[in-house]
C-alpha positions as semicolon CSV with decimal commas, in nm:
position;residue;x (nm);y (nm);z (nm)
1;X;0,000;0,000;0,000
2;X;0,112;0,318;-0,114
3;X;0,009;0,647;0,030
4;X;0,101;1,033;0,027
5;X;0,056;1,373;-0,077
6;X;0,151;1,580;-0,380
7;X;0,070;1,854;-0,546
8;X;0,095;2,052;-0,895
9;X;0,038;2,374;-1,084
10;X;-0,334;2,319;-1,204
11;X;-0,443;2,564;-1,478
12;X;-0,814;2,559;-1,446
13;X;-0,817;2,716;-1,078
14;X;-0,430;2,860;-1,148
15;X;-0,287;2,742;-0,810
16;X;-0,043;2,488;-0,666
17;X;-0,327;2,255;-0,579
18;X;-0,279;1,969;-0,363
19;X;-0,429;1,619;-0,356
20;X;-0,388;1,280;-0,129
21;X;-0,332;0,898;-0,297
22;X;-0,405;0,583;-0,176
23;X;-0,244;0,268;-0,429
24;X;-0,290;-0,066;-0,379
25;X;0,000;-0,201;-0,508
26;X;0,098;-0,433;-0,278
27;X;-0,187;-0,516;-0,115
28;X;-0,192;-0,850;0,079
29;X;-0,482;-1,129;0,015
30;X;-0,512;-1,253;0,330
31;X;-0,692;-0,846;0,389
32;X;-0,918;-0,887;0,111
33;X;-1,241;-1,012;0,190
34;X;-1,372;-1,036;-0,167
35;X;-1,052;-1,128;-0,408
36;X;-1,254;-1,110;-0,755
37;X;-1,156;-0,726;-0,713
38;X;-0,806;-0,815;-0,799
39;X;-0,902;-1,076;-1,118
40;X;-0,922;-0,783;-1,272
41;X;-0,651;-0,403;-1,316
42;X;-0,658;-0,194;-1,043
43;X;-0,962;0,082;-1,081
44;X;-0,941;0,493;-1,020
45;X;-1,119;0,655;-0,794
46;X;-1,195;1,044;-0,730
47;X;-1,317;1,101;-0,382
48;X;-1,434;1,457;-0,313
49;X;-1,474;1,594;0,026
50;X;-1,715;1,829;0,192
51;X;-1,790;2,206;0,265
52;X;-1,451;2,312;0,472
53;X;-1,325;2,001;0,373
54;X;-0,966;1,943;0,247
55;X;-0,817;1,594;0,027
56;X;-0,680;1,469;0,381
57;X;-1,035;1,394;0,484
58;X;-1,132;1,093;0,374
59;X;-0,784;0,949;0,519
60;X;-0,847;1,097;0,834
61;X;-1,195;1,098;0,901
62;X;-1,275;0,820;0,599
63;X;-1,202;0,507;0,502
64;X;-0,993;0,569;0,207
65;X;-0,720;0,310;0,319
66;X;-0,986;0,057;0,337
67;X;-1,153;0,062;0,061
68;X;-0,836;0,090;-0,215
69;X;-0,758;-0,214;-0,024
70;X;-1,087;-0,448;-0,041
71;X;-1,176;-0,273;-0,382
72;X;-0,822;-0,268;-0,589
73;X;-0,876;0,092;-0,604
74;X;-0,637;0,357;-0,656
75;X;-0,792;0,647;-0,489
76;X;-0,710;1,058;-0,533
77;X;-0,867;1,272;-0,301
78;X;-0,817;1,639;-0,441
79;X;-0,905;1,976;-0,257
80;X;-1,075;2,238;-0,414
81;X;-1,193;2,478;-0,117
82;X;-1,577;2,547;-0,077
83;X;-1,659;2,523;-0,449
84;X;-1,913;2,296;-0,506
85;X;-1,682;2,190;-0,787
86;X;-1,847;2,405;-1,046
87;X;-1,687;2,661;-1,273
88;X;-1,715;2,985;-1,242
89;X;-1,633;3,107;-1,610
90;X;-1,298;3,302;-1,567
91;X;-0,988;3,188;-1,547
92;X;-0,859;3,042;-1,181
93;X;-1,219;2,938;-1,112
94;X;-1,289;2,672;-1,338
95;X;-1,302;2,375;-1,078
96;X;-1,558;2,171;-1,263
97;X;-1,319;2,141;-1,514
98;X;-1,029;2,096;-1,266
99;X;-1,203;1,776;-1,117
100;X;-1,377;1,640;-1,442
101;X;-1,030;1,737;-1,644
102;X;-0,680;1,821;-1,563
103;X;-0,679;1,605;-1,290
104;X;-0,757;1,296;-1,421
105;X;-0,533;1,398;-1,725
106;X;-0,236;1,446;-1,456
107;X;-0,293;1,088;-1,297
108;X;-0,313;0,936;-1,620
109;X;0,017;1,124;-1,709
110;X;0,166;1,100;-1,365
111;X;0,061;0,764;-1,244
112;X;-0,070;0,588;-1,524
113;X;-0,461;0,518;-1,363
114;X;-0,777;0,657;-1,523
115;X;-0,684;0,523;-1,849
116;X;-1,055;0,508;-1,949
117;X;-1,389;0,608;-1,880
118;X;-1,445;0,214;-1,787
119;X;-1,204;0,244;-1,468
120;X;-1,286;0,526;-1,348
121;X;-1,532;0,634;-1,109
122;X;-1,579;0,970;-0,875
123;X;-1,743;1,003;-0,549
124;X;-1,813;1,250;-0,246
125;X;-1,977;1,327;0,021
126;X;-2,189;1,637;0,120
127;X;-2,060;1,924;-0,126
128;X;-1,880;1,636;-0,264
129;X;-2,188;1,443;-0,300
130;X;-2,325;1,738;-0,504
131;X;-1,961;1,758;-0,682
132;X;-1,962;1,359;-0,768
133;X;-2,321;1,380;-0,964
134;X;-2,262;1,701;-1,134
135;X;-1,889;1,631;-1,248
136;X;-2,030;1,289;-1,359
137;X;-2,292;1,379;-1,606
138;X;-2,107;1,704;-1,719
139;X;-1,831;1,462;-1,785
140;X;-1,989;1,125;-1,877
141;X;-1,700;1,030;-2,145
142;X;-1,467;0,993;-1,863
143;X;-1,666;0,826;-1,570
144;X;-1,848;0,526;-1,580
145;X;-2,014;0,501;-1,209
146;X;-2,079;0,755;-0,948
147;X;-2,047;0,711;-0,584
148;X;-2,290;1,044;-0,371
149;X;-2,346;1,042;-0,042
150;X;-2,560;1,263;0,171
151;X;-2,537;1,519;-0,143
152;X;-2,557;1,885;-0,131
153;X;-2,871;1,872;-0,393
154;X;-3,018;2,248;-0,296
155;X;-2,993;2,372;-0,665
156;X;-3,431;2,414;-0,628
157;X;-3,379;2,556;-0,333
158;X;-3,123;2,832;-0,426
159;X;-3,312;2,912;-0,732
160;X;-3,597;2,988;-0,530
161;X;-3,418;3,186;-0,285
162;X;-3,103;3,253;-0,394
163;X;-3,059;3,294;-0,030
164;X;-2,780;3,177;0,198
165;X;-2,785;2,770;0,261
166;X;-2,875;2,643;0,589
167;X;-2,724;2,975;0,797
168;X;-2,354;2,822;0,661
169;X;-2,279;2,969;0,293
170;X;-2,392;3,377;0,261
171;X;-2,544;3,524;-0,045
172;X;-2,239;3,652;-0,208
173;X;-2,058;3,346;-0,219
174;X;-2,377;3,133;-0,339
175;X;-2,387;3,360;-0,623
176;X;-2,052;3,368;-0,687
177;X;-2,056;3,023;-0,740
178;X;-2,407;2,942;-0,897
179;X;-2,441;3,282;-1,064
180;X;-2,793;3,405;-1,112
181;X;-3,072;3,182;-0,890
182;X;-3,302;3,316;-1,195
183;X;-3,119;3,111;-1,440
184;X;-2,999;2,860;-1,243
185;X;-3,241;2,535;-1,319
186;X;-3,157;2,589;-1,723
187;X;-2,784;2,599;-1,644
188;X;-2,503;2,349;-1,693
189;X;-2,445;2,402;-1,323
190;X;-2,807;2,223;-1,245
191;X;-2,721;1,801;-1,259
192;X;-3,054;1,767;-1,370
193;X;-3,035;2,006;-1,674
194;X;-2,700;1,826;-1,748
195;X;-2,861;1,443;-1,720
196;X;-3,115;1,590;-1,940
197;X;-2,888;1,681;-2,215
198;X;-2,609;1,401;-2,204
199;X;-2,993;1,164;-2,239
200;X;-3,107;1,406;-2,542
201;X;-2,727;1,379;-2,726
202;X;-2,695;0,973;-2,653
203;X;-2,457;0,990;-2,427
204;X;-2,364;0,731;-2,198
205;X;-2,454;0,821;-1,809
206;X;-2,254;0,645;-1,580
207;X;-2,399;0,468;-1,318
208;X;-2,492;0,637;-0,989
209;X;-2,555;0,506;-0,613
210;X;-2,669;0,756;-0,369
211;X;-2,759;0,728;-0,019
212;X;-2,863;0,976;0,239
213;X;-2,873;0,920;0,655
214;X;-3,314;0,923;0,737
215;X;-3,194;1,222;0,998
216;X;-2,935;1,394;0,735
217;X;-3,068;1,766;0,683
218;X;-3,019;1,700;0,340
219;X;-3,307;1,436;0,278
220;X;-3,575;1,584;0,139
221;X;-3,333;1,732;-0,099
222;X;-3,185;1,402;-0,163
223;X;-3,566;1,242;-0,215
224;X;-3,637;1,517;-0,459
225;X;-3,323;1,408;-0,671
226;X;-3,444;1,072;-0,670
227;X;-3,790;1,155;-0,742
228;X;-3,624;1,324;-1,061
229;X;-3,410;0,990;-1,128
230;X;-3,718;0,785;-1,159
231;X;-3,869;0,983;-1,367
232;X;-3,578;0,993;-1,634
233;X;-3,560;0,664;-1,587
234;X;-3,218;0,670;-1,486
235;X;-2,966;0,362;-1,420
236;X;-2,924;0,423;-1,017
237;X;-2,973;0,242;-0,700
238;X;-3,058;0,466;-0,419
239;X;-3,133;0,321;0,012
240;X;-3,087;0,544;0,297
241;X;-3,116;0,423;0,666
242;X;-3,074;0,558;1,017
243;X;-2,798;0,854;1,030
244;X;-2,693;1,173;0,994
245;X;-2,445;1,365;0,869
246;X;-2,116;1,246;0,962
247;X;-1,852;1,024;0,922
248;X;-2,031;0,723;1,084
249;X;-2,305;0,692;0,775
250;X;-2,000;0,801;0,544
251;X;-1,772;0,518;0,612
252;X;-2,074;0,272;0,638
253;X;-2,192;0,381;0,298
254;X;-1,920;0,469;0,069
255;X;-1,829;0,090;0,117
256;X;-2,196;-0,047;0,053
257;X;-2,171;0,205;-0,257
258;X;-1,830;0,111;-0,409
259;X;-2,000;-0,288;-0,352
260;X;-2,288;-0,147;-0,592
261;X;-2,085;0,000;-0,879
262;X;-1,841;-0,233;-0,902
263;X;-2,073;-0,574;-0,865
């Protein structure tokens, strides 16, 4: 098992930026519970982290170790700050484009993982939640299965409002980052607007898992999104059960999702 820290000049948000790594690479059986993981190359994974978060979390606070181990996964966590991984249309802000991009294109380069759009998946939590779905369909060429948990979904609710989320993000940053509530819905910042137009240009979606804690503040929002799934008929699996938000659900769930997508 490899493990560390690096980081490199990223164009899209024009900063050092710095990510975490996890590789299996010399992983022992005798710690794998389910060995048809490794009948197979070792698969990439983007974890996102939260609002506030950094790319430490998910070693930290998550499970990273565990699951590149029992999965065959090579997993980068990235930080991005408290950007909801969109882009913001000038130059140093672009972080949709910075996940869903450049730094794939610098593992591929640098490590030699996310070769294709079969092994490679993204995933998150929270904001990173939100950031896994909308990178995902805004991307679909590159990522074949999604990984969301306890997402961020409050696009309806900002375009209402445009108000400040929760009493934790003010005005001026939501609409630094989201632009105009007005236009929001018909935006490529909207994951439904974007699932909506990879399905009207034949694109292939990758496959999503979701799950949400039955006491996470985010659940209606999270039903609402899956409400909108069904509908579109979408190729998901989506259970929630007793939680919150914190790492306890996380670490429960990003395991029972990685078990979905790659079944």
């Amino acid at each position: 098992m490899a493990s560390g820290r690096m980081e490199f000049h990223a164009e899209s948000i024009m900063q050092h930026a710095n990510f975490c790594f996890v590789l299996p690479n010399d992983v022992s059986m005798e710690e794998v519970k389910d060995k048809r993981h490794y009948d197979r190359p070792t698969k990439s994974l983007i974890l996102l982290h939260g609002l506030t978060g950094t790319d430490s979390d998910w070693l930290y606070g998550g499970v990273a170790q565990e699951m590149a181990i029992q999965y065959n996964l090579a997993v980068f966590m990235p930080t991005t700050g408290n950007s909801f991984y969109l882009d913001r249309g000038y130059p140093g802000g672009n972080f949709a484009t910075y996940v869903g991009e450049e730094f794939p294109e610098y593992i591929k380069s640098t490590f030699g993982y996310c070769q294709s759009r079969e092994d490679t998946l993204i995933g998150g939590l929270s904001m990173g939640g939100f950031g896994a779905i909308h990178t995902a369909f805004a991307f679909p060429e590159r990522f074949s299965a999604c990984v969301a948990l306890s997402s961020a979904l409050k696009i309806h609710e900002i375009a209402d409002t445009g108000r400040r989320l929760d009493g934790v993000v003010p005005e001026p940053m939501i609409r630094d980052i989201f632009g105009d509530p007005s236009k929001l819905l018909e935006s490529d910042k909207n994951p439904e607007w974007l699932f909506k137009k990879c399905k009207a240009e034949g694109k292939p979606l990758p496959r999503l898992y979701m799950a949400i804690g039955t006491e996470d503040y985010l659940y209606r929002d999270n039903q609402d999104f899956r409400r909108f799934l069904e509908a579109e008929n979408a190729d998901f699996f989506y259970e929630d059960g007793p939680g919150v938000h914190n790492w306890t659900f996380w670490n429960e769930y990003i395991n029972r999702g990685l078990a979905w997508v790659l079944q």
